[in-house]
N, C-alpha and C positions, 0 to 999 in steps of 0.2 A: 235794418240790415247792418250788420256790423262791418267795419272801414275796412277796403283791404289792401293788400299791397302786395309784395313779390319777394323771394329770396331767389338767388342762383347759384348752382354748382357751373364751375366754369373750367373746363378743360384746357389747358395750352401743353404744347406739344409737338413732336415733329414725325411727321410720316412721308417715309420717303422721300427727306432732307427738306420739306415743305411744310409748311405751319397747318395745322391739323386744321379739318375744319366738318362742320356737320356730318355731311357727304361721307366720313370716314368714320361716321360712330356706327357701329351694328344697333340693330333692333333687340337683340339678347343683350348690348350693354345697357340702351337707352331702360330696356324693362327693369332694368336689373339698381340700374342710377332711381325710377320712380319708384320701385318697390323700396329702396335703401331711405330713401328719403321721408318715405310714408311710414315708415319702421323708427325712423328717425326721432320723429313728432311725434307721433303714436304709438309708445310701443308693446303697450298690453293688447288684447283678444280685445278687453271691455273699449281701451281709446278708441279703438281704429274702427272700432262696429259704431261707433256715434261722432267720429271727424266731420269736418265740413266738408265741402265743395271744395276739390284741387281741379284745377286747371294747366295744363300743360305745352311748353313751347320749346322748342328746340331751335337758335339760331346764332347766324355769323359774328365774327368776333372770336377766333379760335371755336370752342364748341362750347354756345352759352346754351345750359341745361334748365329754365325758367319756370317757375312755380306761381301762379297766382293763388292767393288764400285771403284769409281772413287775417287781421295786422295782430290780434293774440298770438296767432300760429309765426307770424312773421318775427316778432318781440323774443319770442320760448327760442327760437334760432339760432337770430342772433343774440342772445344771451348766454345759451349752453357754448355756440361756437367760440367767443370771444373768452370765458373760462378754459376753453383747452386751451386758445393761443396764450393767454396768461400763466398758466400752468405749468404749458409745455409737455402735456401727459394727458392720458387719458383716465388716471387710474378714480377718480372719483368718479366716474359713470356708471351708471347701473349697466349692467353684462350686456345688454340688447345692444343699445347707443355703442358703446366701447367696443361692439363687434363689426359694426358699421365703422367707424372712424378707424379702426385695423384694417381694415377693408379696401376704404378709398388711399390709406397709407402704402400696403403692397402695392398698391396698382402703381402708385405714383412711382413707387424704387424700382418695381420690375422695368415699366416703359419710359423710366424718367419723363415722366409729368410731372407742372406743375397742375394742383386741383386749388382752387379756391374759391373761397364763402364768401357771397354777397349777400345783401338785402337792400329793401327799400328803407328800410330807416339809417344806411351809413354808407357815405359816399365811397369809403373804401372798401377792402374786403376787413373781412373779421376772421377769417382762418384761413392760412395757406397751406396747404401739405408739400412737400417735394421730398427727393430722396434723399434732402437731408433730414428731415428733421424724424422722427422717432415717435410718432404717436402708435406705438404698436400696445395693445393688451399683452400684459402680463400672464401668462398661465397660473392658474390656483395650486399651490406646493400644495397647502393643507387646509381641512376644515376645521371650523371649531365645533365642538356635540359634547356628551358627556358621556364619561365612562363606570361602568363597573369590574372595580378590579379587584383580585383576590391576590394575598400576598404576606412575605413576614415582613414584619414592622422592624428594621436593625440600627434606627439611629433617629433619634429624636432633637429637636434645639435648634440652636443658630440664632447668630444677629436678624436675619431672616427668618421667623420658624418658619419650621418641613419636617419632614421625616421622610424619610428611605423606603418604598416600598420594594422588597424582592420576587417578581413575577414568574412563574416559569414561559410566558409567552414572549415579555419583552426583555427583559433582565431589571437592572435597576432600574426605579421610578423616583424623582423627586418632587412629591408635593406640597407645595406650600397650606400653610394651615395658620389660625389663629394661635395666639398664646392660649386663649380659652381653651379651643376646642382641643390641644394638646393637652392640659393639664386635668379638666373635666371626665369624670368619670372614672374605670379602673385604669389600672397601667396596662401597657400594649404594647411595650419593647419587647422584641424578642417572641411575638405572639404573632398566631396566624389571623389575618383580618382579612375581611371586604369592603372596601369604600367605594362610595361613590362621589365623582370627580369630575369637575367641568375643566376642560383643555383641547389643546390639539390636538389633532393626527394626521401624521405626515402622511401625505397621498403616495407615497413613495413606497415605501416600506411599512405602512399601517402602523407606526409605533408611537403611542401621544408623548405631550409632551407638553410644558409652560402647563401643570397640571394644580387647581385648586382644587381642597377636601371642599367638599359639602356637608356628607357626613359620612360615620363609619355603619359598616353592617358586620354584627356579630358573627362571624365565621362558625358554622357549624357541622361537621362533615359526614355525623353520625346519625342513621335515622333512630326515631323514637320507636323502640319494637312491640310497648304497650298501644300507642296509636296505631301503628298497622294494623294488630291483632284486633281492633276494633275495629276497624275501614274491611278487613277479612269477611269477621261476624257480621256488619250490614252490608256486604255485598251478598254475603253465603243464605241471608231471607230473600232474597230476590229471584237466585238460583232457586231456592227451593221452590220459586212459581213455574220453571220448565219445565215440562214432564217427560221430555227427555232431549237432553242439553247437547249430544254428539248432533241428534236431528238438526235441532233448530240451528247450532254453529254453522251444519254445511246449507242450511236454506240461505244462511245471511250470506255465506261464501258467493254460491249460484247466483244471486240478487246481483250481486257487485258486480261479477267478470261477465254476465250479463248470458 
């Protein structure tokens, strides 16, 4: 059986101009402290369905929040805990973690608490939060995806290459490109194009943007009215398997709306 040990969330605080103590934690916070916590360690579907044995205690000493585990689970703790307090941020945390740690932050500003991180392997704590310090999550401005975009190409070059793409959805675009892939192939100043492009876009306003070519897609606006005539002609031997085509349209009609 593998070694174990303990970490703690530790409340201090004042209610009712008195120093907090058990007795004054609700049963919706305490579930709320073991869920945060187990989310904490664990925070895929796949972790938390194969976690070990937690154990749980709540006691005096302002309001000590007591975890017994396994001393891996104890290590992962205090080691991501002691990177925020280094840090001073949250923002290297994967989204789950970083939502929790915003979490125990509001609470601290709203009730001015301090919350601090303990464990069995450091006599001190390893993370304090209070309402000064700032470990809030960041909101996402923008994602990175890639785009296809249609447009006239009105400037080429630069110490940097790029070239100008003109949108009618966003207005200018400027994407950066190799000297290669600018020189390569025909010329395209002044010519209507499609590329496709790896960049941002602002969650804001949906408009990309920091935009790299991948490559271009020949812009073509015109259908081919020999290949229709031909997708026509083998659809029209198909047809002539109906024996009568108004019928069978309203059977498939009927079928649908049921």
């Amino acid at each position: 059986m593998e070694e174990q040990g303990f970490i703690e969330i530790k409340i201090n605080g004042l209610v009712d101009q008195r120093p907090i103590k058990p007795i004054d934690i609700d049963i919706a916070e305490i579930k709320e402290i073991i869920s945060d916590v187990e989310a904490f360690l664990y925070p895929t579907k796949a972790e938390k369905s194969t976690r070990p044995h937690i154990s749980y205690t709540i006691e005096e000493g302002s309001a000590r929040n007591i975890f017994h585990l396994p001393i891996s689970a104890v290590l992962l703790f205090n080691g991501i805990s002691k990177e925020i307090s280094s840090r001073g941020n949250i923002d290297f945390l994967d989204n789950k973690r970083a939502e929790i740690i915003d979490k125990f932050q509001r609470k601290a500003t709203e009730k001015d608490l301090q919350i601090s991180f303990y464990s069995s392997v450091s006599t001190e704590s390893v993370l304090s939060i209070t309402k000064e310090t700032q470990y809030y999550k960041v909101a996402a401005t923008f994602i990175e995806t890639e785009f296809i975009l249609y447009g006239k190409i009105n400037e080429e070059g630069g110490n940097n290459p790029n070239f100008h793409l003109l949108t009618k959805e966003f207005g200018k675009l400027v994407i950066s490109a190799t000297e290669q892939q600018l020189l390569e192939g025909e010329k395209r100043l002044f010519r209507v194009y499609g590329v496709r492009a790896k960049g941002k876009q602002n969650l804001a306003d949906g408009k990309p943007y920091d935009l790299k070519l991948i490559d271009y897609i020949t812009y073509n606006p015109n259908y081919d009215e020999h290949k229709l005539n031909l997708l026509i002609q083998k659809a029209s031997v198909n047809w002539n398997n109906v024996p009568n085509v108004d019928l069978w349209l309203n059977e498939i009609r009927a079928s649908v709306n049921g």
